[in-house]
N, C-alpha and C positions, 0 to 999 in steps of 0.2 A: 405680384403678377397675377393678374384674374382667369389668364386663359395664356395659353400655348398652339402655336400652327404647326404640322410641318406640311415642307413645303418643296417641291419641285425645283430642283434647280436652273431647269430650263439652260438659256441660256442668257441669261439676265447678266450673268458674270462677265459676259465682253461687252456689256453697255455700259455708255458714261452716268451712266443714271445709276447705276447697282449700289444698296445699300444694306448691308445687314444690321437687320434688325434684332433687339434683345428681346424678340416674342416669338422668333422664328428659327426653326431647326431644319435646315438646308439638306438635302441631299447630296451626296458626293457628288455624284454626275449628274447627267439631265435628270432623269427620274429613277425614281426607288430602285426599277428594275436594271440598271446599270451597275447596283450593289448585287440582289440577292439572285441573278442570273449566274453565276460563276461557275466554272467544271466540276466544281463538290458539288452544287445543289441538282446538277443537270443529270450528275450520273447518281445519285443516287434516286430522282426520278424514274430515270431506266430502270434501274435494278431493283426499284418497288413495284414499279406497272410491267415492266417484263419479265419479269423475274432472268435478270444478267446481270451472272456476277461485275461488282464494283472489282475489276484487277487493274492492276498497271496500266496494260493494256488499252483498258476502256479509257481510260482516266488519258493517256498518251491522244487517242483518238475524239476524244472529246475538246481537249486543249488546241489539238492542231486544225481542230475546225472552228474553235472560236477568233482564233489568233487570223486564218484563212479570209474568215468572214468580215473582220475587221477591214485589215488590209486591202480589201475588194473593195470595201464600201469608204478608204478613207476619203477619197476627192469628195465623196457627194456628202460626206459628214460635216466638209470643211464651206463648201458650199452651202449646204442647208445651212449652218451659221449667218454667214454670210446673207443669206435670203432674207431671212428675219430681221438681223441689223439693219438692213437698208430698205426696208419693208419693199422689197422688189416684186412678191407675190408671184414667184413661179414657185411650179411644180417640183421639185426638186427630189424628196425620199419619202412624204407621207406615214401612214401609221401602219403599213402593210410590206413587207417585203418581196410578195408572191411574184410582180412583175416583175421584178428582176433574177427570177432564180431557173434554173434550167427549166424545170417543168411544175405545173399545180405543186406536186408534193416533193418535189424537192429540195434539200437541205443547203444547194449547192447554186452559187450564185454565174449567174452570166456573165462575161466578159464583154460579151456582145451585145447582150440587153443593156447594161451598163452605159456602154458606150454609144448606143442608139439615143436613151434616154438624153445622155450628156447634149448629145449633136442636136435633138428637136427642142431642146431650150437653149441653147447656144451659150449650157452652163458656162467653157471655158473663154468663153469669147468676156461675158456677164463678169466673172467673179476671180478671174483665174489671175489678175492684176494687185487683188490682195488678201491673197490664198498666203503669200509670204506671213505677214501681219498678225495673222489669224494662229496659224502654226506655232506662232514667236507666242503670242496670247497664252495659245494652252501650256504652253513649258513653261513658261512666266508663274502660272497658277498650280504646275508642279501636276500637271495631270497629260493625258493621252487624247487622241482625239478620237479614240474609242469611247469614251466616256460621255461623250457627248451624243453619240447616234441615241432617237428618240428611241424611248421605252417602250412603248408597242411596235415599234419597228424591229428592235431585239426580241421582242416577247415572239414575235410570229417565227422569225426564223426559232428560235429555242424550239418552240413548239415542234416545227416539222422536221430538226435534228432528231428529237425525241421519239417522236414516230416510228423515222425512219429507223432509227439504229433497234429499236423494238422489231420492226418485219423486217429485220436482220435478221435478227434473232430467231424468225419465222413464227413469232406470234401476232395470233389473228388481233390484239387488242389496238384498239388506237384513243387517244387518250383526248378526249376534250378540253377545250378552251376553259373551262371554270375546274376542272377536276386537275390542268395541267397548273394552274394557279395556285389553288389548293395545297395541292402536293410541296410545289417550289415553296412557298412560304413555308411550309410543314420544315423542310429539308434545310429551309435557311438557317431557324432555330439552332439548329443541328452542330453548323459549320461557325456560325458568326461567331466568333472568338478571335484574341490577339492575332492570330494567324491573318486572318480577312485583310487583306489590303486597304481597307475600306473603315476598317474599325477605330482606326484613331481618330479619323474624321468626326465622327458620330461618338465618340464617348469626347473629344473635345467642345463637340457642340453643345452637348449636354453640362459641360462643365463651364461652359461660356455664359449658358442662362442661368447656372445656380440651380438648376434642378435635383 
């Protein structure tokens, strides 16, 4: 074998076309960041750029905002699929989360935004006939449909979780785009082990190519 990709998983996996290839190392979910985002890397983030302690605690309130965030955003997760399958070309979730969350810097998604958004592209009218299908798809493939929200769409909310629980904390620091990158990679190191949800994936792929 001359060369190795890896490679994005997008969502190539609900098209009839999808084929794995023995030169290519897949992602668990849509992209990378659907692995090395997780509450150990997020709070150990915090407790490096704010200096707050990693306790229970943090670890409890970190978790109940990932799992939050999900949940908020499943319809438009199951949707944006759906967009792309049927090349429909609406606007649907993008690579930014900020319109949808209470305010510029918050961590904290709309319900109302949300729902506004749905209604001016008449998401549920569009897609909402095989939202069933789609559902069935991801259990079929033994994943969540957390998994699939895009990567810089999770990236941005992480980000402004991070911030936020930092002027918690009541430090003046706020943490950049390339240094909150940095960091999470630094912190994935750290965690990725048998533990990781994510890791059998990824030492199977590995094992698949003979690497």
């Amino acid at each position: 074998m001359d060369a190795l990709i890896a490679s994005d998983l997008d969502f190539s996996i609900f098209g009839p076309d999808h084929v794995v290839s023995d030169s290519v190392i897949y992602t668990y979910g849509h992209s990378i960041e659907n692995s090395f985002l997780c509450d150990d890397v997020i709070c150990k983030v915090i407790k490096s750029h704010g200096r707050i302690k990693n306790d229970p605690e943090s670890r409890v309130d970190c978790n109940n905002w990932i799992l939050n965030f999900f949940q908020d955003f499943h319809d438009l997760i199951i949707f944006d699929i759906l967009n792309v399958l049927k090349s429909t070309g609406l606007d649907v979730v993008g690579d930014n989360c900020t319109r949808f969350m209470k305010s510029q810097l918050s961590p904290a998604s709309s319900a109302e935004k949300i729902k506004t958004h749905m209604v001016k592209f008449k998401l549920n009218e569009v897609f909402d006939v095989h939202k069933v299908e789609i559902e069935e798809k991801i259990t079929q493939s033994k994943r969540i449909s957390s998994d699939f929200i895009r990567g810089h769409f999770l990236f941005s909310a992480a980000l402004k979780y991070t911030n936020h629980r930092i002027k918690s904390a009541r430090s003046s620091k706020n943490i950049s785009v390339n240094a909150f990158f940095s960091s999470a990679i630094l912190a994935f190191e750290t965690v990725f082990n048998e533990q990781h949800p994510h890791f059998n994936h990824y030492s199977s792929e590995i094992q698949r190519l003979n690497i």
